[in-house]
C-alpha positions as CSV (number, residue, x, y, z in Angstrom):
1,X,-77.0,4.3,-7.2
2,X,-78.9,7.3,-5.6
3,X,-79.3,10.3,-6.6
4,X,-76.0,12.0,-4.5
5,X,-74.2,9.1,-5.4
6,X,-75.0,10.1,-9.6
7,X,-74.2,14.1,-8.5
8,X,-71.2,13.3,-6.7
9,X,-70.2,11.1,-9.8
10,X,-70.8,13.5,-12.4
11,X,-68.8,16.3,-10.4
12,X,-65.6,14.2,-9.9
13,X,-65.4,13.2,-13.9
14,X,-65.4,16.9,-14.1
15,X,-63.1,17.8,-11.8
16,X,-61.0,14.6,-13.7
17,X,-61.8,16.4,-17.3
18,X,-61.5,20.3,-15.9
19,X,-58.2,21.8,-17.7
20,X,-58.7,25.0,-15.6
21,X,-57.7,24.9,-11.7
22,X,-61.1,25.7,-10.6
23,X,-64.4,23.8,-11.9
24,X,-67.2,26.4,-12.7
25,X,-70.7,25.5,-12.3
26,X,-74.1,26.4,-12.0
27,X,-76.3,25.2,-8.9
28,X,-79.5,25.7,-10.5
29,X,-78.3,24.1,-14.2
30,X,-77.2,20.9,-12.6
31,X,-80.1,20.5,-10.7
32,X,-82.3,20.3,-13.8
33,X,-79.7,18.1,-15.5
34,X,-80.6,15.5,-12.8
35,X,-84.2,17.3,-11.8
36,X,-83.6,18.0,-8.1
37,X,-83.7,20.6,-6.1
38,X,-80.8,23.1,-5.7
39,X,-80.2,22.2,-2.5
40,X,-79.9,18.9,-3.5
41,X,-76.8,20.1,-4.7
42,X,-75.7,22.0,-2.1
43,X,-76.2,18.9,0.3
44,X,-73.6,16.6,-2.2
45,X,-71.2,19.5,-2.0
46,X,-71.2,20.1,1.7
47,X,-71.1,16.7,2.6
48,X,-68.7,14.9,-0.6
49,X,-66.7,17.8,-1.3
50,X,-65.5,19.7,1.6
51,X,-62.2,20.5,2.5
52,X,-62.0,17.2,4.7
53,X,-61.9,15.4,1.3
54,X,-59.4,17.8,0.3
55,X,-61.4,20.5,-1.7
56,X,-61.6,24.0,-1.7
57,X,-65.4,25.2,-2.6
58,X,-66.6,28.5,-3.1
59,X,-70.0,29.6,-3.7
60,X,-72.0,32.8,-4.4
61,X,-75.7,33.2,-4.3
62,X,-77.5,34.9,-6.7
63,X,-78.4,34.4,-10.0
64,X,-78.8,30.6,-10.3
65,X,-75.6,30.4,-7.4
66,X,-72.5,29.6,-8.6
67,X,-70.1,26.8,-7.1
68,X,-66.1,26.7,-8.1
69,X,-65.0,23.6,-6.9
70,X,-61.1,22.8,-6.4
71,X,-59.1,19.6,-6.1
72,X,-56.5,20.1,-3.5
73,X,-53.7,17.7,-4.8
74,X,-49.9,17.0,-2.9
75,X,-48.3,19.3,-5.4
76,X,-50.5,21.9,-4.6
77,X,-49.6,22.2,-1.0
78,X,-52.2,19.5,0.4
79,X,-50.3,19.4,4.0
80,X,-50.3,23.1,4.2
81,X,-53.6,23.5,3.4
82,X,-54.6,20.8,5.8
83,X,-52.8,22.7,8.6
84,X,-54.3,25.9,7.8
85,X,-57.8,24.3,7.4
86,X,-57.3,22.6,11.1
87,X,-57.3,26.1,13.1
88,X,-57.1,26.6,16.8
89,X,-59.9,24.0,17.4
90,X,-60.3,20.3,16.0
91,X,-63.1,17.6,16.8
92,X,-62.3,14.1,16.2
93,X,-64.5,13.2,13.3
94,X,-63.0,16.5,11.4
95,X,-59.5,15.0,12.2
96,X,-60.0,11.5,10.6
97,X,-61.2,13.4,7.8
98,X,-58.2,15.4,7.6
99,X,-56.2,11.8,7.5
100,X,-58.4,9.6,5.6
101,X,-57.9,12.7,2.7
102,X,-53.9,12.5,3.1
103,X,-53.7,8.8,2.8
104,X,-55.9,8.7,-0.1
105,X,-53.8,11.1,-2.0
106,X,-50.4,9.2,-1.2
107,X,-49.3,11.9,1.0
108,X,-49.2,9.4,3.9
109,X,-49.0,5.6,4.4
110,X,-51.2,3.5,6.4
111,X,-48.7,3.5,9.3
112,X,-48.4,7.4,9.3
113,X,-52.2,7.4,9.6
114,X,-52.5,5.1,12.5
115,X,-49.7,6.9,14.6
116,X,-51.6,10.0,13.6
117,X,-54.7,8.8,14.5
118,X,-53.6,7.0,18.0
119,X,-52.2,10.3,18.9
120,X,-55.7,12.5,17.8
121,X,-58.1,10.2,19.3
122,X,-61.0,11.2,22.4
123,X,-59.5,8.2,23.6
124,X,-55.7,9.4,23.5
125,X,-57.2,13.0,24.6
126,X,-58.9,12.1,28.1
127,X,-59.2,15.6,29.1
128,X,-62.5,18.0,28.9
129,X,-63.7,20.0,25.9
130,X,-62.8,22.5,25.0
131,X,-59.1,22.0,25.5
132,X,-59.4,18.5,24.1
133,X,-60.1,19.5,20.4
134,X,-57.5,22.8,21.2
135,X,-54.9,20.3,22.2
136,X,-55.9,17.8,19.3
137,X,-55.3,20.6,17.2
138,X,-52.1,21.6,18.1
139,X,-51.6,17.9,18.1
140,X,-52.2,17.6,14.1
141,X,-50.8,20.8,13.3
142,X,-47.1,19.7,14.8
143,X,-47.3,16.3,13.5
144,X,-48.1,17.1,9.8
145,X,-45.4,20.1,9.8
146,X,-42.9,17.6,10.6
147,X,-44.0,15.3,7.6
């Protein structure tokens, strides 16, 4: 297991153990708990635990940098957030990410996500950019609402 791979571990058993909404940590502690580099940890957060995935992360600078980490669950509006999150503009990669997140949190089926998915395609979408990802937006936006 790599080194992101033993970060991204060790923050999803704490999002698992986390009584509070929001997980609270320290960039610069957890680096020297697995002696990396802070941006080591800012790389497994931007790429594991983005809003794609369905989390909400904030982080200040400053002082060691502090990262709150949030798991976006169905109860807590996961569809709404989604649509909010998806904006005016939406590339296709970003969109799969959107789905893959709502199927793994049983707020879709598999069938939901391929009709989603045939609808949100380049493929589907043969038009130019930048009204392709503004139309794939508008796209997603409509079907989730009408979940």
């Amino acid at each position: 297991m790599g080194m992101s791979d033993r970060i991204e571990a060790f923050i999803t058993e704490l999002l698992k153990d986390d009584t509070d909404e929001w997980l609270e940590i320290k960039r610069n502690e957890l680096a020297s708990v697995f002696g990396c580099v802070p941006s080591q940890i800012n790389y497994v957060i931007q790429t594991r635990f983005s809003p794609e995935q369905g989390y909400m992360v904030e982080s200040r600078r400053g002082g060691g940098g502090c990262l709150k980490i949030k798991k976006i669950h169905h109860a807590d509006g996961l569809v709404e957030h989604t649509i909010e999150l998806t904006g005016d503009s939406l590339d296709e990669k970003t969109a799969r990410g959107f789905i893959q997140n709502l199927v793994r949190q049983q707020v879709i089926d598999e069938k939901t996500e391929r009709l989603i998915l045939s609808a949100v395609t380049d493929n589907a979408l043969n038009i130019e950019q930048p009204a392709r990802d503004k139309i794939r937006a508008n796209i997603m936006k409509n079907m989730l609402h009408n979940l």
